[in-house]
N, C-alpha and C positions, 0 to 999 in steps of 0.2 A: 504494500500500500504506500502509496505519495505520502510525503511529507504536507505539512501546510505549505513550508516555505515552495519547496519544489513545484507542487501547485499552482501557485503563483506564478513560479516563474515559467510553465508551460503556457499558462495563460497568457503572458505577455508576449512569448514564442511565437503562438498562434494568432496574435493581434499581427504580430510582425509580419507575416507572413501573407497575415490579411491583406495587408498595403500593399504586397508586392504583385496581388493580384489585381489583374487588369480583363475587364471589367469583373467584379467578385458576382453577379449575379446572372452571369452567363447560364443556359439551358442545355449549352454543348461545349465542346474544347475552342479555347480562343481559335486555334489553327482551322474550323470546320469553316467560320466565315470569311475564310481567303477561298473557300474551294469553288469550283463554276459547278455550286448543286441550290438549287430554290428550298427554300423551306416554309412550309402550309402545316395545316392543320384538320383535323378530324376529330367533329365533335361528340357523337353519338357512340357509335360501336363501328367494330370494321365492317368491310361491306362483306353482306351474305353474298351475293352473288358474284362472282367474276367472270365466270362460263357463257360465251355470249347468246348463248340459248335461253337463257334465263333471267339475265339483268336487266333489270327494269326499273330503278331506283337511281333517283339524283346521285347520290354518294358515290354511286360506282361509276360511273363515269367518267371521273379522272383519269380512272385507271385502263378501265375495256378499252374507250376510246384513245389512247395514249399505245396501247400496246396489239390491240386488233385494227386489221386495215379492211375495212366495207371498201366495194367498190369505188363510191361516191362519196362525195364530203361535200362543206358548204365552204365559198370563196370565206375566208377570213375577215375581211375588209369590207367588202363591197355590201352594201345596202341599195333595193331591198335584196333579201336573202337568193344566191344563185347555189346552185349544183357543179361541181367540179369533177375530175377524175381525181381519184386516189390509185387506187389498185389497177382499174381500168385503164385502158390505154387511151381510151378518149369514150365522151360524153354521149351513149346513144338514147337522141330525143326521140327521132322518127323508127318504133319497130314498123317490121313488116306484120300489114293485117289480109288475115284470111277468114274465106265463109266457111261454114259447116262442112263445108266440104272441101274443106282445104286447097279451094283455090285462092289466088292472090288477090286481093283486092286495089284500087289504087290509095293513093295514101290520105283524098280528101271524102273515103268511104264514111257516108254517117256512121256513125257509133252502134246504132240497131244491126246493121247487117252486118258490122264484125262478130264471128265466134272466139277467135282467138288475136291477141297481140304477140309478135317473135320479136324478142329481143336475143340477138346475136350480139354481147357484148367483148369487144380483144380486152386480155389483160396484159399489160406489161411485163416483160420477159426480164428474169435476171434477179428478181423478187426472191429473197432468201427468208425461211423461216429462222428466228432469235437459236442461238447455241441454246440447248435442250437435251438432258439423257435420254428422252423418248425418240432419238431420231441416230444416238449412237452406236457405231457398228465399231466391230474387229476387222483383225486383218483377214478375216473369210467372210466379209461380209453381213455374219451374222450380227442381228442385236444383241448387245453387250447386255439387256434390262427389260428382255422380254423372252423365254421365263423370268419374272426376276428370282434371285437366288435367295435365303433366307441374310445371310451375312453382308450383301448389299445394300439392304432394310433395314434392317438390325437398328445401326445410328443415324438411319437418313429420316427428319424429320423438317426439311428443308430442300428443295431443288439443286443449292447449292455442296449441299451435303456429297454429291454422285461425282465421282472422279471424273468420268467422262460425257464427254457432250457430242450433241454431228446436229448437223442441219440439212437440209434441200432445198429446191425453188419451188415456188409458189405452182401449183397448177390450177387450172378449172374444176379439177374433181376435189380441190379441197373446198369451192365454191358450193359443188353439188354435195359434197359428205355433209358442208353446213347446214344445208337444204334441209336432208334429209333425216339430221337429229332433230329439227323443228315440228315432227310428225312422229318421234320417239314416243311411245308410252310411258318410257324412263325418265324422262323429263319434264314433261306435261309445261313445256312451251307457253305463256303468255301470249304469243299470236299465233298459235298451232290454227284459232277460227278464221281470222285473218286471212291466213296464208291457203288454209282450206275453202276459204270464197273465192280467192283469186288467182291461184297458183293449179294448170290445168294438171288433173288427176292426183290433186296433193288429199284429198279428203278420202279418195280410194287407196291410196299407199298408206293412209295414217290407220285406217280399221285394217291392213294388211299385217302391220306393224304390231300391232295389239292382238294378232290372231297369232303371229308365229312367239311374241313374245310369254303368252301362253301355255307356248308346247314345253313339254318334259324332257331331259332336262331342262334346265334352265339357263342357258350359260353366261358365265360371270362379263362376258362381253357380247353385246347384242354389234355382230359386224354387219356395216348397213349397208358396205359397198357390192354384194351381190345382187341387191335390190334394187330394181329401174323406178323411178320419178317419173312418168312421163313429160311432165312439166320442168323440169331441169336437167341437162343433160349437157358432157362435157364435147362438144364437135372436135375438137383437138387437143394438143396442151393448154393452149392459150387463148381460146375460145369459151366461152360461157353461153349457150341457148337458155332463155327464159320463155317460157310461153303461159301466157296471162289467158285468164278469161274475159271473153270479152275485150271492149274498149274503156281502160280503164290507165289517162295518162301518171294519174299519182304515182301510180304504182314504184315509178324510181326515186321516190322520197323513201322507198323503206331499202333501197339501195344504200343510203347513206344510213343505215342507222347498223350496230354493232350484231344484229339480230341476225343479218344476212353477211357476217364478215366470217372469212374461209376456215375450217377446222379440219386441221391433219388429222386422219383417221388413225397414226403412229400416237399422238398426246392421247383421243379416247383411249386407246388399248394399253396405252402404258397404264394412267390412272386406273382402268377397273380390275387391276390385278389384287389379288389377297393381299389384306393388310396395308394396303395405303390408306385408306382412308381413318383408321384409326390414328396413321401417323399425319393425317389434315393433308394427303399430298394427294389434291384432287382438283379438278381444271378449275371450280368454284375460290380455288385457294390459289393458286400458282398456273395462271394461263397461261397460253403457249401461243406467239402470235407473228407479226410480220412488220408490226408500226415499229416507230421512232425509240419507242423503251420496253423496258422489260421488267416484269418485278423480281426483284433478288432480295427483297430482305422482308418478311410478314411475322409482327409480332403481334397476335390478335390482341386486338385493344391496347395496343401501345404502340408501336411504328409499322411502318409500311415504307417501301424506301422500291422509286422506280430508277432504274440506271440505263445509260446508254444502250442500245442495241447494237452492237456490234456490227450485223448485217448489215443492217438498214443502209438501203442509198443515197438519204441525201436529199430529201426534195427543196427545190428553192424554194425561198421567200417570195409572198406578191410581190410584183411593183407597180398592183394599181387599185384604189381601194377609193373610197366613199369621198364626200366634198369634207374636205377638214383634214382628212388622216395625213396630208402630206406635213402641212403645219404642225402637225401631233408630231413630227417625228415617226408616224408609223413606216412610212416607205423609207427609213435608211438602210434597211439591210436588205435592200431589191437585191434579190439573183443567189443572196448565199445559203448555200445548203444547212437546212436544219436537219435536227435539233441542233440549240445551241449549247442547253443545258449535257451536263455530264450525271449530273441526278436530281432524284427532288424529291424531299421526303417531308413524309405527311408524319405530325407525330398527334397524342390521343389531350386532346384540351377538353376536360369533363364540364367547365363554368364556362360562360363567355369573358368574365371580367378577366380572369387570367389570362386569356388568350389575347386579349384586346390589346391588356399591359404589355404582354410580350411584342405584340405585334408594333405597339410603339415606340416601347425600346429597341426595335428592329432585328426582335431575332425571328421573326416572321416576316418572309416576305411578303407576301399575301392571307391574308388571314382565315379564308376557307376556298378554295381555288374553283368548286363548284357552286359554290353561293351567288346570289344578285341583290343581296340586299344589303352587303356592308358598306360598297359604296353611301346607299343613298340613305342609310341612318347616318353614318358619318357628314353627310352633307349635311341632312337635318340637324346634328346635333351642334356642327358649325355654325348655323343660322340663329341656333338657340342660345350659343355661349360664344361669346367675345373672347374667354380663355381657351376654348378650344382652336377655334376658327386662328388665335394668335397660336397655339401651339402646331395645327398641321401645317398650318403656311410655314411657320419659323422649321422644319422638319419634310416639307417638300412634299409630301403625304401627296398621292396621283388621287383623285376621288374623283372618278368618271360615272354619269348614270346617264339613260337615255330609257325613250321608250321601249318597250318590247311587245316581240309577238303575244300579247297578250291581253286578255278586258272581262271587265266586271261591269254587264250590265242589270239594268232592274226589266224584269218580264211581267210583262202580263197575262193571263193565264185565259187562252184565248172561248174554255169554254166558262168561263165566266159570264153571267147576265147583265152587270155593270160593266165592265170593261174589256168583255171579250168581243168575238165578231159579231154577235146581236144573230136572232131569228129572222128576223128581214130587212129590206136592201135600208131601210129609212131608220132602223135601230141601230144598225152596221156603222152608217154614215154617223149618226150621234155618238157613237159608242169611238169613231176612230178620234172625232172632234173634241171629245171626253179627252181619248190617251194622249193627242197631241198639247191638250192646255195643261194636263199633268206635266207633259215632256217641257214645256216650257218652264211650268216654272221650277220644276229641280232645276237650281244653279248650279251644276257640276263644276264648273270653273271654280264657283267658293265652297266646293265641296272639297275638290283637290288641292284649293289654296290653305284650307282648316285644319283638315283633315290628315293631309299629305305635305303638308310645307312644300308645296306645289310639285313636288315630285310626280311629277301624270299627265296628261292631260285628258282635258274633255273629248268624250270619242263621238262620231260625228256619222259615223256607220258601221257596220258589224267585223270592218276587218282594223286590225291595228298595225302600225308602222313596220315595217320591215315584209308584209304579206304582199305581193304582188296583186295591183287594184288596186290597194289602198292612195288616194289622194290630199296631200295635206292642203291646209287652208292657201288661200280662199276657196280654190278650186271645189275641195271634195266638202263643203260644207252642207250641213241640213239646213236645206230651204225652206221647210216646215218649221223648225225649231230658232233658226238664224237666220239674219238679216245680210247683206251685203252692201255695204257704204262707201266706194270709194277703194275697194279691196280690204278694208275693216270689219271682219265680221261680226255682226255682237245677237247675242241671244235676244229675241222678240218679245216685247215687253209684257208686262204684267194683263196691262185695257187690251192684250191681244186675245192673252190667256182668258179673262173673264169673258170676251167675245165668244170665244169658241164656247165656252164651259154653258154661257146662254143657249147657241146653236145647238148645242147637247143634251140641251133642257134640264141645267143646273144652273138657272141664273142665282148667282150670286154664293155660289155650292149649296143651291136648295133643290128639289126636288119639285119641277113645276107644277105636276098633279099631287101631289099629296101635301106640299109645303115643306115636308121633312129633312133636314137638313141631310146631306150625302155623307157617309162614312164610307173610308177605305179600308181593306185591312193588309196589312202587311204581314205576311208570313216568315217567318225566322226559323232560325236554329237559334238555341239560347247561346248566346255567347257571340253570336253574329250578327253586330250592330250595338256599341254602347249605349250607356242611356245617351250621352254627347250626341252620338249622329242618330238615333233616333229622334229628340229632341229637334235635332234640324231638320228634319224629316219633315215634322209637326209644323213647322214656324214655316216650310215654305206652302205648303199646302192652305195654311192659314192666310196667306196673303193674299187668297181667293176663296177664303172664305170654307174652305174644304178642312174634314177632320179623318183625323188617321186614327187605326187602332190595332194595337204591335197585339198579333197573334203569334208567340212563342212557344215552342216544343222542343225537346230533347233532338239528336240527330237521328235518330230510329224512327221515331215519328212523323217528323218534317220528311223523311225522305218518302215514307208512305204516304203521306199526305200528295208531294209530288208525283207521285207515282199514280195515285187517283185523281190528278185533274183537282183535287179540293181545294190549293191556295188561290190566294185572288192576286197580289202583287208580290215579287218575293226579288232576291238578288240573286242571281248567280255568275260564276268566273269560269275563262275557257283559257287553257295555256295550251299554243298551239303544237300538233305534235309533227307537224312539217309548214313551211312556211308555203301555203295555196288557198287561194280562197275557198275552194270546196270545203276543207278541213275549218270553218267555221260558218261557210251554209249551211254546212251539216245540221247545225244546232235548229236552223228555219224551215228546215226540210219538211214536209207533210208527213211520208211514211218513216221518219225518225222523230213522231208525234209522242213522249213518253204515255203519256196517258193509253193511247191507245195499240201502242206499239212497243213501248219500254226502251225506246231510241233517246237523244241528247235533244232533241227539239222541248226542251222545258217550258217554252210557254204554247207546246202544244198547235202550233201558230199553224192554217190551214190555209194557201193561196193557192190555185191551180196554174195561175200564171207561174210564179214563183216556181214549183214544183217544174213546169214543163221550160223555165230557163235553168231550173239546175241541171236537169236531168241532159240539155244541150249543151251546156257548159261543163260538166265533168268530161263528157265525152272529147272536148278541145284540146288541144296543144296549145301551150304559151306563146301566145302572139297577137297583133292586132283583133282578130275573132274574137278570141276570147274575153278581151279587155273589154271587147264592148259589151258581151252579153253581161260580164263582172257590172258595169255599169249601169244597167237595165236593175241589176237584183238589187244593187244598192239602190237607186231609186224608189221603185218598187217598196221597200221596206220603211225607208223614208216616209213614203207617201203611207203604208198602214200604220206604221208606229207597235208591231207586237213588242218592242222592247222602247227604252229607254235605254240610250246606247251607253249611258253611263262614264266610266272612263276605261284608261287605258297606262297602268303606273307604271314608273320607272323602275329599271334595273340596275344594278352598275357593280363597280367593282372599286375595292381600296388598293394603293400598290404603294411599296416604297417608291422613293424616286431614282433607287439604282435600279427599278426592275424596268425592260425597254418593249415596247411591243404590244404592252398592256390592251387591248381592246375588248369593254366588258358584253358577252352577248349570251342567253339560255339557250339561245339556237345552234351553235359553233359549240361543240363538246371536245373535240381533239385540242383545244388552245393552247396546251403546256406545250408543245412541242415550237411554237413561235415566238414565246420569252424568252430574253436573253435579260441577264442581269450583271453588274459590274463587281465584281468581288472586291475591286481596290476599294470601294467609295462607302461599301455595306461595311469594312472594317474600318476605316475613320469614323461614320456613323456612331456603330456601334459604339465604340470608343469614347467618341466624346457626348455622348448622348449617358452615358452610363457611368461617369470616369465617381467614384466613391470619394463622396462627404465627408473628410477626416474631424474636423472641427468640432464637431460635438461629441464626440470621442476622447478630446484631450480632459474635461472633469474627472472622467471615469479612470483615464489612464493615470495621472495623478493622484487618485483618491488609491488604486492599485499600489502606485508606488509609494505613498505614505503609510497604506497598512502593511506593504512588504518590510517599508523600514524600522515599521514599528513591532513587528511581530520577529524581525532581526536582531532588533535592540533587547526585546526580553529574550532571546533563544542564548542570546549570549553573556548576558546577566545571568540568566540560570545556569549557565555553563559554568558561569566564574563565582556563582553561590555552591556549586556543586563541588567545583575546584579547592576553595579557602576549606569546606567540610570533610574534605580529604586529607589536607591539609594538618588540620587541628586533632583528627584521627591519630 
């Protein structure tokens, strides 16, 4: 056991030692932030999924998309949102269409008389799958890790664990193997229905699937490649055939999504061998891929660390993007081969306040690399506090937000007797003159100025910025709801509102025949709208004289409730899940009526016009046609009012100012791979952002040294009382 004195003097040791450290409340070794690796973070848990058959969850994201290559991807820069080659060799818009009988059709064939769409897409040649021991061979060829042997296993608890590794190039049957895990029993696929409505003979291969999956034995690998798809098939190495039902052009948005990126049939078979999965070494944990990184290091609920690809070739940077980016800085690294990063690691922040703090000390690049909302509370919070707003400027802090594919509007619930489509042509007409003096007087503008510290804006038709169609102001303004001055738009005033609400036969929000004053009710989820915006709710309706009354349920009930056609006015939100206008018609669609159909059309909303321009607009190609019939529907909806277009909020993102390339979007999922950040600048930062406060430290260390002196002074008087008593012995 220590001494007192000795004590002490450890403690001073360790003070000592304290000072020598620079900065003392580092997260990692000072050396980590000279290195070219990004650091983020993950709030929740690790992601369940990473198998691109299954991943379906924001979280995972960073990673699939980062390490899987889909055909297709989205320009980076450019707004509105475009389609690119990744894996592809190039962009195929025009398939070939044929009839029922497989003959050719020409290519401006209406949509009705195609049976099938062929997409023959080339991939790019030279494509190498990441170093992998699923793909390792000996010098006879054989795999080195399949059997695998029991002492190979044994400590591997890690991909990195396997002495050897091999890779190969990329072919089209790793396209079609994709295909056809998505029809697996084994997996039960998220768009198995999807892919069975549109993908020809993929709904007969899937109950194929389930039938041989049945038989006895069982075996611990279901090999899918003896099995035909008639709908995917590989025409050569580097060829991809796709054949769609029907004419249906979305269909290459789900080209770019992680669902349809290629899976070596060598990864499934290595994973379903005995006892990997007990040691977590399964595609779900440790994918196997062809992008820009790879994951080398998973420690559940604590780091995740993605590292260069070795393979990988290299694709260049845009050098041409949106009105602004050039200014940004975004095109400086026109032409050079990314990735820039060497790695990027996510580590496990369980509070946001700790994550924040770190993020502003700067040992967080980015503070959750999948999020869109740090940006724009940080902007908010700037707006709110003068010490903050003076803290990120004095520290460079990037806080970019912008609109996104995205909107919340308020619906009307179109079989409603007050403010649905009415019984006949003259109640229809009162009932749309109703919705539209409602749609007036919600001020959205000071809804998103209140509400949102203006992060949004007022949406003005059902598609939002970045959607192909979409028109910003003046242009694409509501003629019904807004005025046009001079190219000033401004919302139609109050004596319009009560105009209409007359026309309605609600003069004054009263009820002409009865006199009864008019009540609304707004349907909620409890927890979905404060008493705050409720409250405003109240105060605009009242400035025509009209009363609201909050009908509140649990989420179990509000959804039944939806689901029966029973609410009368309610709010709902669409995040787009590819950027085309159909994929937000959808919601207005007649037979995606939920009520009657259990489809996305939540206010139920019934136009036959409507219905017979979507039905001609899906079937188009992106181009002048289509834009105009796009413009037809917005009008059209305009002119009924089933919604109240409500807004459309911001997204954004926080960066340090060493980090370069920054562009924040929910639509662009691969984005790590086009950050480059400066390691010289992130360790000055660091540094002098952190450099430790001695000063209030010197009381303590003085009051230290005066009990050390003191408790010296009696050790040695007792020495020398002990000494004289020896003495006089």
């Amino acid at each position: 056991m220590l001494s007192p004195l000795r004590r002490i003097g450890l403690a001073l040791i360790c003070t000592a030692l304290a000072a020598c450290s620079n900065p003392v409340n580092s997260p990692y070794h000072e050396e980590s932030a000279a290195e070219n690796t990004l650091y983020s973070a993950f709030t929740t848990r690790s992601p369940n999924h990473l198998d691109p058959a299954l991943s379906y969850s924001g979280d995972e994201t960073p990673f699939t998309y980062s390490i899987y290559e889909p055909l297709y991807g989205y320009h980076y820069l450019d707004r509105p949102y475009r389609l690119i080659p990744k894996a592809a060799a190039e962009l195929v818009d025009d398939p070939v269409y044929l009839d029922e009988h497989g003959n050719r059709l020409p290519a401006d064939a209406p949509g009705e008389q195609v049976a099938v769409s062929r997409y023959d897409i080339p991939i790019k040649q030279g494509i190498a799958f990441q170093p992998h021991p699923a793909f390792a061979q000996d010098e006879q060829g054989e795999y080195r890790y399949y059997p695998m042997r029991a002492p190979d296993l044994n400590d591997a608890f890690s991909i990195t664990d396997f002495a050897y590794t091999g890779s190969r190039e990329l072919t089209a049957h790793d396209y079609v193997y994709a295909f056809k895990r998505l029809a697996s029993p084994r997996l039960a696929s998220p768009v198995l229905g999807v892919m069975a409505e549109h993908i020809r003979g993929f709904k007969e291969f899937s109950e194929e699937l389930a039938q041989i999956d049945k038989q006895e034995p069982r075996p611990q690998w279901l090999d899918l490649r003896p099995y035909s798809l008639p709908g995917v098939r590989a025409l050569d190495k580097h060829t991809l055939r796709i054949e769609v039902n029907g004419k249906y052009p979305q269909f290459k948005y789900w080209l770019a999504m992680t669902f349809t990126a290629p899976m070596a049939w060598e990864a499934e078979r290595f994973y379903s061998q005995p006892r990997m999965a007990q040691h977590n070494l399964t595609l779900d944990s440790w994918p196997v891929g062809t992008g820009p990184f790879m994951l080398t290091e998973s420690l559940t609920n604590r780091r995740h660390v993605l590292s260069r690809n070795p393979n990988y070739r290299g694709e260049p940077y845009p050098c041409v993007g949106a009105p602004g980016d050039q200014e940004a800085g975004l095109l400086a690294d026109c032409g050079k081969p990314m990735p820039f990063l060497d790695k990027v690691v996510f580590s496990l922040e369980k509070e946001g306040v700790p994550l924040m703090g770190k993020f502003l000390q700067g040992y967080y690049d980015i503070p959750q690399v999948e999020r869109g909302e740090y940006g724009v509370a940080m902007t908010v919070a700037a707006q709110d506090s003068v010490d903050k707003a003076n803290l990120y400027q004095e520290r460079g802090l990037q806080l970019r937000t912008s609109p996104e594919a995205q909107l919340f509007y308020m619906g009307f619930n179109w079989h409603d007797p007050v403010v649905g489509k009415g019984d006949t042509p003259e109640q229809a007409e009162q009932n749309r003159k109703l919705r539209l003096a409602i749609s007036i007087v919600f001020d959205w503008e000071q809804y998103v100025s209140i509400f949102m510290n203006d992060q949004g804006q007022a949406a003005h038709s059902p598609l939002p910025p970045g959607v192909p169609g979409y028109q910003p102001l003046p242009q694409g303004a509501n003629p019904y709801v807004y005025t046009k001055d001079n190219g000033v738009v401004k919302r139609r005033s109050l004596d319009e509102a009560r105009d209409l609400l007359r026309q309605a036969g609600y003069p004054d929000g009263r009820d002409s025949r009865s006199g009864k004053p008019l009540i609304l009710y707004y349907d909620s989820m409890m927890g979905m709208g404060s008493d705050a915006t409720v409250d405003w709710m109240r105060r605009q309706l009242a400035q025509v004289g009209l009363q609201l009354e909050v009908r509140a349920t649990d989420y179990n009930r509000f959804q039944d409730k939806m689901k029966r056609g029973a609410a009368q006015i309610f709010l709902w939100g669409w995040v787009a899940d590819y950027p085309d206008a159909e994929n937000f018609f959808t919601l207005l669609y007649g037979p995606q009526a939920k009520k009657d159909f259990g489809g996305e059309n939540a206010a139920n909303y019934q136009s036959a016009e409507f219905d017979r321009l979507y039905e001609q607009m899906r079937f188009l190609n992106d181009g002048p046609d289509k834009e105009a019939v796009v413009q037809q529907m917005i009008h059209l909806v305009q002119h009924d009012a089933p919604w109240m277009f409500g807004y459309v909020p911001n997204a954004g993102g926080a960066y340090q100012s060493w980090v370069r390339n920054a562009k924040p979007s929910m639509m662009v999922r691969d984005g790590i791979q086009y950050y480059r950040i400066d390691p010289e600048q992130r360790v000055e930062q660091i540094d002098r952002w952190n450099r430790p406060v001695w000063w209030p430290a010197i009381p303590v260390v003085l009051l230290v040294l005066i009990l050390f002196w003191m408790l010296r002074s009696q050790a040695q008087a007792r020495r020398r009382q002990v000494a004289l008593r020896k003495e006089k012995d």
